[in-house]
N, C-alpha and C positions, 0 to 999 in steps of 0.2 A: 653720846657722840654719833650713834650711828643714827637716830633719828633726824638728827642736825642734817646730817650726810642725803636722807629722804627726804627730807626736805627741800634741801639745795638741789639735789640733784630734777623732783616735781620742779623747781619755779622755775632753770635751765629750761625744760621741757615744754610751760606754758610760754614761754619768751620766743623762743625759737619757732613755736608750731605757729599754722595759717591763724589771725587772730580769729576767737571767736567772742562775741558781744553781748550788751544785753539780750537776752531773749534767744531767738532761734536765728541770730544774724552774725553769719561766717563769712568772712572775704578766704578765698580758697585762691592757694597756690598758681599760679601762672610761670611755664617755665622761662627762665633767662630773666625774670622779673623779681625787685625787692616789694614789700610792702612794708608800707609807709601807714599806722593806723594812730600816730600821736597828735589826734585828734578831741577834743570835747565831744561827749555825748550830747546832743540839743537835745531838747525835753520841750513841752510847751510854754512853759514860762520865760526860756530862752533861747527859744527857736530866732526871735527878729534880732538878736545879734551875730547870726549868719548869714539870713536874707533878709532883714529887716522888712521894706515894705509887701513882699509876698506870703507875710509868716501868715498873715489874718485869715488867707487864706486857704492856707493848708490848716489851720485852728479851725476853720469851719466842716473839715473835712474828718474830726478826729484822730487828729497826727499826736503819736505819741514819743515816738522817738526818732534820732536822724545820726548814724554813724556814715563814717567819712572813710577813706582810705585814700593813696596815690600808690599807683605801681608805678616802678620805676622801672626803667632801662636805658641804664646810663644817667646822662641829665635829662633823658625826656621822660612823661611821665602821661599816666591815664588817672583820673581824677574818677573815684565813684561816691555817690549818696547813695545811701541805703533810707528811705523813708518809711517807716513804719508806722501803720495807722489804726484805729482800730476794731475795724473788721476789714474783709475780704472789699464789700460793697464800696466803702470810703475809699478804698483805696485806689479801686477803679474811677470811683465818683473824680480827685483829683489828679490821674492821668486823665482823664476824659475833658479835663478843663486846660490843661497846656497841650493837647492835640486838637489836629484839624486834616480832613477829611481828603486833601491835597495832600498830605505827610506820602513820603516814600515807608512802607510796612514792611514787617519782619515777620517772622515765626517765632519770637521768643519771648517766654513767659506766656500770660494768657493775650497780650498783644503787645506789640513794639514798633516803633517808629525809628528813622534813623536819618543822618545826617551825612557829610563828608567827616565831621570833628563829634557827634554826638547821638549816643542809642539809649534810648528812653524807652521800659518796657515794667508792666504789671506783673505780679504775679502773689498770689494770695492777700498779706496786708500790707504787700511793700510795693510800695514805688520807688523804683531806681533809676538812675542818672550815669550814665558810663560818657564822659566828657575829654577832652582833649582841646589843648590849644600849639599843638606840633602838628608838624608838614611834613614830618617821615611819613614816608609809606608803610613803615616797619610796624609804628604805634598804632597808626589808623587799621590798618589791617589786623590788630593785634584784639580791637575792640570787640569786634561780634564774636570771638571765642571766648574772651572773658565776659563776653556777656549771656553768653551761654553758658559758663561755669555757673557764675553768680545765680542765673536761676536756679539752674539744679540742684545747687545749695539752698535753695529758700523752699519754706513749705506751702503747700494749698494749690491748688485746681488750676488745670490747662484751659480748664471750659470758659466762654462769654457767659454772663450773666445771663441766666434763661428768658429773663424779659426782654432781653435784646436778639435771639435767636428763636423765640418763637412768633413777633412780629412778622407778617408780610413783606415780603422783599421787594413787591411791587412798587416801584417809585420811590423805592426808600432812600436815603443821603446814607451811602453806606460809608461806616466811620464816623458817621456827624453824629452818636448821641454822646447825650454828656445828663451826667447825673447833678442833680440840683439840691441839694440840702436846705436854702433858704430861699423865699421870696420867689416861687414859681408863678412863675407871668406877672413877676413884678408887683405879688400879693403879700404879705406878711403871714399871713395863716395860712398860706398852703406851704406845704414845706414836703423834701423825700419824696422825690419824684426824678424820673431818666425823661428827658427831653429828648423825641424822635421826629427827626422833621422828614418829612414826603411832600412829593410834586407828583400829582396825578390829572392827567386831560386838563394839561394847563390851570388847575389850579395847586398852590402850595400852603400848606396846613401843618400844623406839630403834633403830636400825641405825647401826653405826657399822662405817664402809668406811675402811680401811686405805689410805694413799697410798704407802708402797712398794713397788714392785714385783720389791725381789730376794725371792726365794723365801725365802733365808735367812736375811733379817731376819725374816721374818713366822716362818718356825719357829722363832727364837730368844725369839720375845716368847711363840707358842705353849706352848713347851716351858716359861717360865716361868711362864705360866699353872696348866699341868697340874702342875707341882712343887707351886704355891701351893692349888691347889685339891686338893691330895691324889689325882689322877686317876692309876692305875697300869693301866700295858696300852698305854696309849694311844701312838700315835707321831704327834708333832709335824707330822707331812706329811701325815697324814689326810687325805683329802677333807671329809669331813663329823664335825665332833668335837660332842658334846652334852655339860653339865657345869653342876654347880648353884655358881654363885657365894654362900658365905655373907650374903653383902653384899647383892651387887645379884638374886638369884633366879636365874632359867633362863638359860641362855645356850645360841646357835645357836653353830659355829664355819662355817665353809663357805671354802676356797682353792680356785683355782684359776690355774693359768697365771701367777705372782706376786700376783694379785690376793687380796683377803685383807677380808672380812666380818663381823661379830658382832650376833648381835640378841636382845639381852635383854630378857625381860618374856613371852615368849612359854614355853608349856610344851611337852614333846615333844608331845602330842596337835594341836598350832599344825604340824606341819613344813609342811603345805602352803605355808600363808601365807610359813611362812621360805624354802622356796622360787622362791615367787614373786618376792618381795624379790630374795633375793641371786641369780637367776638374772639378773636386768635386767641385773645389772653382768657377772656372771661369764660368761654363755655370748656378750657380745660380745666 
């Protein structure tokens, strides 16, 4: 009987308290607010029956789970996703693909964007959604503080991505990278790369830095490059390759030490500038 009693009295206890979810995903207390977590867990097999046509691509981004809650107050209510993906990188990779460079910025999590109805912010391997469709002042006001709980409940780094901060700020589209998983410059075999685009003395160019760092991945997306582009002589290990994409125009090549570069839009008369660029990353 008295175990009966500990027991009853534990499931009370997890019912009542802030839920917490699979993994290291808590929605925390907000005061004068109910939550609301009698939701489905989405998973990737059944992520497109919450958002259907956008599931593809948070699946390209290694999404692995998606917990839901509504805070109430009253009948109004704050709507949050918890997206969880999985690593730190993907996760940024897909906040970096529904943001743009005009967004009005925040301070929370490792970056956030916001709205009059909606705050959208990274932080470790979650992408979250803090949403509203009420015209209180009360709820709207209510979001950047719950959106501040919700990060400090989540775990992993304040920091940008260090390929994105130790780039040149010269002419850089501060905000515009976005990290690419598949089909970088519209290639099949290049793949894992942060897209950084610059406008320098009137000309506008992308840099796009490779995040593997075996050697022989990057010779192997290399060498299929040089196949596709018709480039004979060349070996895949080069330090420095140059080669005209029919597609996208010039292109830099630049390896080093596994690290692995490309900046298109630039002509060989530009090497300085491509240089300059891929040196930030490659001679650290």
């Amino acid at each position: 009987m008295k175990n009966k009693i500990i027991f009853l009295f534990a499931l009370a206890v997890i019912i009542s308290s802030p839920a917490t979810l699979m993994g290291e995903v808590t929605f925390p207390e907000m005061e004068g607010f109910t939550i609301d977590t009698d939701y489905d867990v989405y998973v990737p097999d059944t992520l497109y029956e919450y958002i259907n046509g956008a599931s593809e691509v948070f699946l390209q981004y290694e999404f692995e789970e998606l917990h839901i809650a509504d805070y109430y107050l009253g009948d109004e209510s704050i709507n949050v996703e918890i997206y969880v993906h999985g690593t730190p990188e993907m996760a940024f990779g897909m906040y970096t693909k529904e943001r743009r460079p005009t967004y009005t910025f925040v301070d929370i999590g490792i970056q956030g964007h916001q709205s009059a109805t909606q705050i959208y912010f990274v932080k470790g391997r979650n992408y979250v959604k803090v949403m509203t469709s009420s015209t209180s002042s009360q709820i709207r006001d209510a979001m950047a503080p719950l959106a501040m709980k919700l990060s400090d409940s989540l775990e992993g780094t304040l920091e940008m991505p260090s390929i994105v901060t130790q780039l040149p700020k010269e002419g850089r589209t501060i905000n515009g990278e976005v990290f690419l998983t598949e089909s970088v410059m519209g290639h099949p075999f290049l793949e894992n790369a942060y897209k950084i685009s610059y406008s320098r003395d009137g000309k506008k160019f992308d840099v796009f830095v490779f995040t593997s760092l075996n050697p022989e991945d990057n010779h192997k997306m290399i060498a299929s490059y040089l196949e596709w582009a018709g480039v004979e002589g060349v070996s895949p290990d080069q330090e420095e390759i140059f080669l005209t994409d029919k597609y996208n125009g010039p292109v830099f090549i630049r390896q080093k030490a596994g690290k692995l570069v490309f900046v298109n839009g630039l002509d060989q008369d530009s090497s300085s500038v491509f240089s300059d660029i891929s040196g930030a990353l490659l001679e650290k």
